[in-house]
PASEPA-414517 format. One record per residue (C-alpha): residue number from 0; residue in one letter; x, y, z. Coordinates in nm, 4 decimals, m for minus. Example, Ala and Ser with C-alpha at 12.3 -4.5 7.8 and 13.67 -1.06 7.14 Angstrom:
# residues 2
[0 'A' [1.2300 m0.4500 0.7800]] [1 'S' [1.3670 m0.1060 0.7140]] 
//
This chain:
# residues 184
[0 'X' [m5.3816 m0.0837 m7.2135]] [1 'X' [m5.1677 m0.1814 m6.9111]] [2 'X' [m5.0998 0.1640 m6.8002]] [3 'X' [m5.5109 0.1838 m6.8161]] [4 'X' [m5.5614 m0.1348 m6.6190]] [5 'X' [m5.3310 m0.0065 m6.3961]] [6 'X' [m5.4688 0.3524 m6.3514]] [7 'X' [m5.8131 0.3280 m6.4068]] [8 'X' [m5.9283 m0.0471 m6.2419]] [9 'X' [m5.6441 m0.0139 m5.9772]] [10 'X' [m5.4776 m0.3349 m6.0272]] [11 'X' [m5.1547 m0.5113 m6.0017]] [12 'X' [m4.9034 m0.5724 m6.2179]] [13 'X' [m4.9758 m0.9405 m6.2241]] [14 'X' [m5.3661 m0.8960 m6.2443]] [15 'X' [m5.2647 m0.6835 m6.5297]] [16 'X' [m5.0831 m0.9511 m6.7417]] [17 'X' [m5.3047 m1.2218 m6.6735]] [18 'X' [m5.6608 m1.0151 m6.6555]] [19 'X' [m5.8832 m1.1589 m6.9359]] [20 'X' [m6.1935 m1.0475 m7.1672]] [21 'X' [m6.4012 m1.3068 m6.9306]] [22 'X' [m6.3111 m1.0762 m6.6101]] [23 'X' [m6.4656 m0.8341 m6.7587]] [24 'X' [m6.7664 m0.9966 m6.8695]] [25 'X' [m6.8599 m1.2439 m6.5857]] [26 'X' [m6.8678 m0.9392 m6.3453]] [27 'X' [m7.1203 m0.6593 m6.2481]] [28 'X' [m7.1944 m0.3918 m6.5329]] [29 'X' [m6.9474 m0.1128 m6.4515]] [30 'X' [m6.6865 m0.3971 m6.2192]] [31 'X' [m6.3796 m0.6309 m6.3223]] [32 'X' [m6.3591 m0.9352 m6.1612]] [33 'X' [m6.0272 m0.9988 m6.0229]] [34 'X' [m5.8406 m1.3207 m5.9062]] [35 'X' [m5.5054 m1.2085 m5.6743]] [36 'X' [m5.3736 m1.5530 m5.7430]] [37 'X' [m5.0072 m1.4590 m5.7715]] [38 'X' [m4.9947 m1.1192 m5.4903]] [39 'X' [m5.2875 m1.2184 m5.2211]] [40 'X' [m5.3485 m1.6534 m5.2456]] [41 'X' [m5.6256 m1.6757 m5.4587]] [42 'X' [m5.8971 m1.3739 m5.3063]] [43 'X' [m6.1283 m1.2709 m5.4925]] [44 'X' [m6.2816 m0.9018 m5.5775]] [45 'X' [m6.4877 m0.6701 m5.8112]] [46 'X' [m6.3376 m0.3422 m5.8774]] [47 'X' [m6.5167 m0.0529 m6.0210]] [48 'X' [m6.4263 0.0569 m6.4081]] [49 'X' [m6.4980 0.2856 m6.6024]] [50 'X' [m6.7391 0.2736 m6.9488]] [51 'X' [m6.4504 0.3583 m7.2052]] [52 'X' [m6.2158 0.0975 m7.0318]] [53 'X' [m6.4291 m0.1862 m7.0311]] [54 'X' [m6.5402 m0.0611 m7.3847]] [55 'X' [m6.1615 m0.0921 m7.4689]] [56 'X' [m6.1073 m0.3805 m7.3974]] [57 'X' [m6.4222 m0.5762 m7.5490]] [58 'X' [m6.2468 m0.3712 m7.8371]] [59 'X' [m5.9173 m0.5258 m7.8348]] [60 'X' [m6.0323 m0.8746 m7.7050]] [61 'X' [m6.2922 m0.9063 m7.9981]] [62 'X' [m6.2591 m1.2361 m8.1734]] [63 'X' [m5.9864 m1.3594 m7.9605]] [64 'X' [m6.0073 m1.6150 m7.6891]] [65 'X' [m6.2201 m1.4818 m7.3758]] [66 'X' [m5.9451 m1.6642 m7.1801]] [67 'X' [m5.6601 m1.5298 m7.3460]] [68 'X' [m5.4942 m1.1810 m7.1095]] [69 'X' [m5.5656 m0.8715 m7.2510]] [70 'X' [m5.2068 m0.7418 m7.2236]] [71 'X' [m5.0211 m1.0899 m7.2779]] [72 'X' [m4.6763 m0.9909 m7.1208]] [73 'X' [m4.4961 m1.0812 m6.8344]] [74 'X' [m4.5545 m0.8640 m6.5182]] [75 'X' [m4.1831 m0.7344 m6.5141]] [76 'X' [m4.2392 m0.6013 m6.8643]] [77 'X' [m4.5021 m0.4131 m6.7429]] [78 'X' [m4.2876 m0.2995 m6.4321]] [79 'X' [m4.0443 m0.1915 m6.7231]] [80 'X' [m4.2908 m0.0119 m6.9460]] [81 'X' [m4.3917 0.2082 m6.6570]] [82 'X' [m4.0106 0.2398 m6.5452]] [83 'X' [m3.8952 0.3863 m6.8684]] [84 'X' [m4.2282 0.6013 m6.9087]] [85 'X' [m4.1218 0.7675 m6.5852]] [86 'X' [m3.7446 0.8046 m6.7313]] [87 'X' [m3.8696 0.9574 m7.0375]] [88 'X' [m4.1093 1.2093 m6.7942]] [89 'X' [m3.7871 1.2836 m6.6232]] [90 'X' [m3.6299 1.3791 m6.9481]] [91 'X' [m3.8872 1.5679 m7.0857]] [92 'X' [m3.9508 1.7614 m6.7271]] [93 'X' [m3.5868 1.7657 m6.5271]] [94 'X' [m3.8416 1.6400 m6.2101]] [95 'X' [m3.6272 1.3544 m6.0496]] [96 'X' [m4.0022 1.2540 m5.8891]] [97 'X' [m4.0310 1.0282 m6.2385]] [98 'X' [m3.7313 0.8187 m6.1796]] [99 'X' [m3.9755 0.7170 m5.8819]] [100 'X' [m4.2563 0.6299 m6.1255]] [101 'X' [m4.3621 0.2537 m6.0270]] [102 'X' [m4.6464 0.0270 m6.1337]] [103 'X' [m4.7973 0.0724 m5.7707]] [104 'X' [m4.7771 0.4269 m5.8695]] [105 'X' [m5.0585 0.3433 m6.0908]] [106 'X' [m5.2612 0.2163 m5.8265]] [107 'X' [m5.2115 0.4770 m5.6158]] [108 'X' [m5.3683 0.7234 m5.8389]] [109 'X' [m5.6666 0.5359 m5.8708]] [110 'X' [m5.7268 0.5199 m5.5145]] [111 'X' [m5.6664 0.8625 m5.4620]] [112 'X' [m5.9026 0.9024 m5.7652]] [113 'X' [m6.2191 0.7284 m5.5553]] [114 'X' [m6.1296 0.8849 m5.2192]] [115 'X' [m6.0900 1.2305 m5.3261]] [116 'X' [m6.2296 1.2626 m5.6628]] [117 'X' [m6.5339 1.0665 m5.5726]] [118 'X' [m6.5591 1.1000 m5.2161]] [119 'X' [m6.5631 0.6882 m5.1578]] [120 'X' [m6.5104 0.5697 m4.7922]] [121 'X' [m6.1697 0.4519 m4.7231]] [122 'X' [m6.2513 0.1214 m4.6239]] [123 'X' [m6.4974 0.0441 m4.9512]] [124 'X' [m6.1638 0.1891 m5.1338]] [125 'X' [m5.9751 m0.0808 m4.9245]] [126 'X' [m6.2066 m0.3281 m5.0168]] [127 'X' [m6.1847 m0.2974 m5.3970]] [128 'X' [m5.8696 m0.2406 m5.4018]] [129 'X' [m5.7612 m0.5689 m5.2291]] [130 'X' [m5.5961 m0.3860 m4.9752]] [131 'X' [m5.6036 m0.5091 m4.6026]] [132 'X' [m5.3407 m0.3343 m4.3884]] [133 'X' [m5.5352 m0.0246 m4.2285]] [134 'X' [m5.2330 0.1278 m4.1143]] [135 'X' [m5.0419 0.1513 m4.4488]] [136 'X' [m5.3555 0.2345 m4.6426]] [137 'X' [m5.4085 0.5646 m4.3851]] [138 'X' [m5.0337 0.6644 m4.3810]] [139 'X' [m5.0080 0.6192 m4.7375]] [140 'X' [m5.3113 0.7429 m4.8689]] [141 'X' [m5.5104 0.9601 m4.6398]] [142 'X' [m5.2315 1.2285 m4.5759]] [143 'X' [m5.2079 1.4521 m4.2974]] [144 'X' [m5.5447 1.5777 m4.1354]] [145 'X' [m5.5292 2.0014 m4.1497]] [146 'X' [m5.6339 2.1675 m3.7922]] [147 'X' [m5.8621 2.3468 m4.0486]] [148 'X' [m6.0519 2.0277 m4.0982]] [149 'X' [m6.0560 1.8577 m3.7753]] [150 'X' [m6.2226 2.2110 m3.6537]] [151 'X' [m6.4700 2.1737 m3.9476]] [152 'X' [m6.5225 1.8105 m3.8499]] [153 'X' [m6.5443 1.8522 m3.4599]] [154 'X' [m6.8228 2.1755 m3.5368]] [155 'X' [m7.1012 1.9363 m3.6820]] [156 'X' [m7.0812 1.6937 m3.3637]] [157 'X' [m7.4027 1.8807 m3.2201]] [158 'X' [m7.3028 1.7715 m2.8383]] [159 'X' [m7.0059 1.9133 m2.8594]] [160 'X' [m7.0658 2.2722 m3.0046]] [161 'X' [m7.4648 2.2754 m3.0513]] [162 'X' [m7.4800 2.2666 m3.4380]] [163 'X' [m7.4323 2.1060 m3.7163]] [164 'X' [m7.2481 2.2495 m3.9780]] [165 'X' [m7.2984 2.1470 m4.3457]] [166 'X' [m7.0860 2.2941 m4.6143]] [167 'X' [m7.0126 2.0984 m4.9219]] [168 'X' [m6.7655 2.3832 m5.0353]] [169 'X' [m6.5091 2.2873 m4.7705]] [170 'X' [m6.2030 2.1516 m4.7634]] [171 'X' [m6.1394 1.8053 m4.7457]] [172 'X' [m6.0917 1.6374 m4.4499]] [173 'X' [m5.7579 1.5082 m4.5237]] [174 'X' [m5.4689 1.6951 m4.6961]] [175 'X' [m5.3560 1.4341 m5.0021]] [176 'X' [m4.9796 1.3844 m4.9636]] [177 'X' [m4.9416 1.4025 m5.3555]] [178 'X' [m5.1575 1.6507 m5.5534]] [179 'X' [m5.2308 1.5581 m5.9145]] [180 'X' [m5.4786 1.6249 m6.1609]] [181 'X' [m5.7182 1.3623 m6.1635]] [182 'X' [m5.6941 1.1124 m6.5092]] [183 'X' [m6.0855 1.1033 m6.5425]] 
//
């Protein structure tokens, strides 16, 4: 469930040990509320979930206290969990990428997942996600922009060439850094 919380709902490792039933409940069909007491002072946000997740978790939190965390551990045991999953990848693959494998790893893949999976502005991403710093979020999760699609993208500014060009079979604007298959 913490990799989930993680992957899927594109939270922290502390939002992930202290996330309860209630967070799921007291926010917006298809949204988990989250407090960033211990990593940003208290904000608050709604991130999008999916079904299945929030189904899992009324699942696992039935007949326990709404209060009570989902996951129960500390956040380092989480940061552990996800170390020695990325150890065992290595193993299993020879890739030394996996001895990389972090929590934030988890995060990053979900907001990859809404801006090129689901085509989600960057700064709605931003917003969900908790994240503020512009500059980190573009260098770290935009990628490189390909001539190919700054041409694409200058073409449909009608004062500049006369037309607007509309083809939802192109590229993407941005190149991800990483490429991975999505996890939904």
């Amino acid at each position: 469930m913490a990799f989930r919380l993680g992957v899927q709902a594109g939270i922290r490792r502390e939002e992930i040990a202290s996330v309860t039933s209630n967070d799921f409940t007291h926010a917006p069909d298809g949204f988990l509320g989250v407090w960033n007491d211990y990593a940003k002072r208290g904000k608050y946000r709604e991130t999008p979930i999916p079904k299945e997740l929030a189904s899992s978790v009324r699942t696992l939190s039935y007949e326990c206290d709404p209060d009570e965390p989902v996951v129960g551990v500390e956040p380092n045991s989480i940061y552990r969990w996800v170390k020695r999953a990325g150890e065992r990848r290595y193993a299993a693959t020879s890739d030394e990428g996996w001895t990389y494998l972090d929590v934030h790893d988890l995060r990053r893949t979900w907001g990859g997942h809404l801006l090129w999976d689901c085509g989600v502005l960057p700064a709605v991403v931003m917003s969900f996600s908790g994240w503020e710093d512009w500059e980190t979020f573009r260098n770290h999760y935009l990628g490189e922009m390909s001539p190919a699609a700054a041409e694409r993208e200058r073409k449909k500014i009608s004062y500049v060439t006369g037309d607007v060009e509309s083809d939802p079979g192109a590229d993407p604007v941005f190149e991800p850094t990483v490429q991975s298959r999505s996890l939904y």
